[in-house]
C-alpha atoms as one frame of an Amber mdcrd trajectory, in Angstrom:
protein
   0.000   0.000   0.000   2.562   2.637   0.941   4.146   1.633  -2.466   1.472
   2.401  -4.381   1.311   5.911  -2.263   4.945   6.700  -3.260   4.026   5.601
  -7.037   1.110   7.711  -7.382   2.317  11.005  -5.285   5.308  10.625  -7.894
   2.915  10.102 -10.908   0.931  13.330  -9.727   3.891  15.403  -9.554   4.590
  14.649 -13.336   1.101  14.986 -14.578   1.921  17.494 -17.852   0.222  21.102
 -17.204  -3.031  21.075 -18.892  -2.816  22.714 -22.430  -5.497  25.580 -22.229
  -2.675  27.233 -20.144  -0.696  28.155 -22.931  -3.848  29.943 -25.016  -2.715
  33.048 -26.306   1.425  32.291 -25.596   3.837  32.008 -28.243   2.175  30.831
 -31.413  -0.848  29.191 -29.365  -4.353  30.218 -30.902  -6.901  31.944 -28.092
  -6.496  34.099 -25.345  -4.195  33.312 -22.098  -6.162  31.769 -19.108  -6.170
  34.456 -16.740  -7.778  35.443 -13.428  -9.909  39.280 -13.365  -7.408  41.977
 -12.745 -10.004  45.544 -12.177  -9.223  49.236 -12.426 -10.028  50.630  -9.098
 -13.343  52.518  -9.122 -11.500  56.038  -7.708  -9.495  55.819 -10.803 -10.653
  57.442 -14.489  -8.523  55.155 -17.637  -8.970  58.349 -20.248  -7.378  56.842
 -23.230  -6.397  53.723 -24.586  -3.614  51.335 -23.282  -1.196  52.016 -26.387
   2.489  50.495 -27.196   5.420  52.153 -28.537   9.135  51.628 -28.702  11.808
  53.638 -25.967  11.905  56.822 -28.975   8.235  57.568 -27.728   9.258  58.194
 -24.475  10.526  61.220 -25.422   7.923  64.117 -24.072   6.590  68.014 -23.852
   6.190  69.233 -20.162   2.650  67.950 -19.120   0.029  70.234 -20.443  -2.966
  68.414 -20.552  -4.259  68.200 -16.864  -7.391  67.196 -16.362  -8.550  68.702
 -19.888 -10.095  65.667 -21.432 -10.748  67.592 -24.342  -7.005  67.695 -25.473
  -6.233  65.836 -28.259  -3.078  63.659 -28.501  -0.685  64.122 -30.738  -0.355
  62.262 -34.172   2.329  59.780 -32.242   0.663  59.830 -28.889   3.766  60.339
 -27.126   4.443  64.192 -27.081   1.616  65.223 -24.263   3.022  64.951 -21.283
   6.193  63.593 -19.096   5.593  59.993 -18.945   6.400  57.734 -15.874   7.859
  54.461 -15.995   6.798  51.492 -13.891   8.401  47.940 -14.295  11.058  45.869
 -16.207  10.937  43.853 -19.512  11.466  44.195 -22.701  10.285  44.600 -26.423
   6.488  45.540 -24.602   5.633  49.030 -23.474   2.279  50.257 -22.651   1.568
  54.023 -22.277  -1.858  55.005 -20.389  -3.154  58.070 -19.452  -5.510  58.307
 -16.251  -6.876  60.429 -13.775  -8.345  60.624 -10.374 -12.384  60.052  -9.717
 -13.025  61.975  -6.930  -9.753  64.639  -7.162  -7.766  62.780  -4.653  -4.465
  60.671  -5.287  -4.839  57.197  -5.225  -2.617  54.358  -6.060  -3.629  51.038
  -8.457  -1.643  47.902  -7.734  -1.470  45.759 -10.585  -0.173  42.219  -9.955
   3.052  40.544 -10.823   1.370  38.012 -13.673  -0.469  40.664 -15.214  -1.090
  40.161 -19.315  -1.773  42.984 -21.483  -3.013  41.370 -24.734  -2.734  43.424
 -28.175  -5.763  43.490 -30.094  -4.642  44.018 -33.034  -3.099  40.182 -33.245
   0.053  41.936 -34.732   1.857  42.596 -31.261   3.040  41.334 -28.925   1.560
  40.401 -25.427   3.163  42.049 -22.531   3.713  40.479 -19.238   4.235  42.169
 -16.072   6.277  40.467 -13.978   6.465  42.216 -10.415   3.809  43.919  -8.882
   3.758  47.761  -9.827   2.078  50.746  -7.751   0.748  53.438 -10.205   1.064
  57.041  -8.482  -2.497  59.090  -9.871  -2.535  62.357  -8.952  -5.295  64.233
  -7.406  -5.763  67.140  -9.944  -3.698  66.590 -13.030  -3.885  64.005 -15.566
  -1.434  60.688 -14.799   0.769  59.379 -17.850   2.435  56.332 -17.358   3.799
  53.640 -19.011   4.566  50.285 -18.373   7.798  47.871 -19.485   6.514  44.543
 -19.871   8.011  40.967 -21.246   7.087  39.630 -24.219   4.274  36.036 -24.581
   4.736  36.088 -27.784   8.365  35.767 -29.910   6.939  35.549 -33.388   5.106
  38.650 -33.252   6.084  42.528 -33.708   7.085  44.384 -30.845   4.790  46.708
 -29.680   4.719  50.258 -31.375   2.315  53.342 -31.655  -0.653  51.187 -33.658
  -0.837  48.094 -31.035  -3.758  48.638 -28.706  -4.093  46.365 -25.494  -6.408
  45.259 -23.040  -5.897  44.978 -19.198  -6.679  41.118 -19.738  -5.894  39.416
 -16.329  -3.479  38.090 -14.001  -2.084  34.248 -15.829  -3.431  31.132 -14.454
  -0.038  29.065 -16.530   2.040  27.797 -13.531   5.467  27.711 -14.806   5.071
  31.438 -15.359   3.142  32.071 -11.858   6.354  30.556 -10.093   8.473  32.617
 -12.257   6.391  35.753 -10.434   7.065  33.927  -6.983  10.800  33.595  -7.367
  11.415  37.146  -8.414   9.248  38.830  -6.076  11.205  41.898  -4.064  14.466
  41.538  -6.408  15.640  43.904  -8.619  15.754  42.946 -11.754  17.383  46.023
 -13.469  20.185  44.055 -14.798  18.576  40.449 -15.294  15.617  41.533 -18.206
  17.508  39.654 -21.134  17.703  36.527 -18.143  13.907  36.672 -17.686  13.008
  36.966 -21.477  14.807  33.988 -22.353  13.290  32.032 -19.232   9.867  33.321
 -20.247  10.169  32.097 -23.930  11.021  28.632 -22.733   8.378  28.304 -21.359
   5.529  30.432 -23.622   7.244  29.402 -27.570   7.115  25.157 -26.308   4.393
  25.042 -23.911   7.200  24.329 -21.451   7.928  24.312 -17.772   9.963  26.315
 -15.483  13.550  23.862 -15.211  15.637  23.381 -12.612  18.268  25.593 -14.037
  15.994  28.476 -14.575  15.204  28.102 -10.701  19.137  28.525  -9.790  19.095
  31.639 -12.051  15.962  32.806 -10.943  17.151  32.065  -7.137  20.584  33.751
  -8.019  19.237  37.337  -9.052
């Protein structure tokens, strides 16, 4: 009996992840399994989550405020002094928000997070630490996020991909990526984490034991 215990615990642990986790990742059809991720209701999204590459970063002292009447520029990326939240590459996200009720809030989004592109030209981005948006009480917010790519096949994002807050990722080799690097810096590790992420999203793969040492080493 307590061989047939040991045979099936072991048998368990090896059961392959089920393949509706890897909808939406690397050349998988569908959209990634996810888990709701909500704007908070004290905070106003007033345009749409747009990509671009780092030369849209560049930006005009912010003259907009809480005129929702100004129109963006012809690149979108001119309005206002944009803040950065996050690491990754080829996947950045610019959003523009404001405050509900005029007082300054902050909107955790989850390590896990997937912005999808829906477009289907684009990339997916990934978000792989949790990230505190600062909105300001009276002016408008610009941020933008870096995020990791889901999908290597596809374009990195630009000015004409539009995404989607989609969801927090249900696939569990990614999930324990988000558990191993929580609270580390990753400044220096983003080419480390792209490659890790691939592995697993362009081969419906798993997390390995030697991405765990890296992952452990950052």
């Amino acid at each position: 009996v307590l061989l047939g215990l040991v045979m099936y615990s072991c048998s368990k642990n090896d059961d392959p992840i089920p393949a509706e986790q890897y909808a939406g990742l690397g050349d998988n059809g569908g959209t990634p399994l996810v888990t709701t991720v909500n704007v908070p209701s004290n905070i106003q999204i007033v345009s749409a989550y747009y990509g671009g590459n780092p030369e849209y970063r560049q930006a005009a002292p912010n003259f907009n405020k809480r005129d929702l009447g100004q129109s963006l520029t012809a690149d979108k990326s001119i309005d206002a002094d944009w803040t950065p939240y996050g690491t990754g590459t080829y996947v950045t996200i610019f959003v523009k928000m404001l405050s509900a009720d005029g007082f300054p809030h902050t909107w955790d989004i989850p390590g896990g997070t997937i912005f999808c592109d829906t477009t289907g030209n684009y990339q997916h981005g990934f978000i792989i630490q949790d990230i505190h948006v600062q909105i300001g009480g009276t002016d408008t917010t610009f941020a933008y996020f870096n995020a990791y790519c889901l999908n290597l096949s596809r374009s990195s994002s630009d000015k004409d991909a539009h995404y989607i807050l989609y969801g927090k990722t249900q696939n569990t080799p990614l999930l324990e990526v988000v558990q191993l690097v929580t609270g580390k810096d990753l400044s220096s590790a983003t080419g480390v984490l792209q490659s890790i992420i691939w592995n697993i999203t362009e081969s419906n793969g798993v997390l390995t034991d030697d991405d765990r040492d890296q992952l452990n080493a950052l």
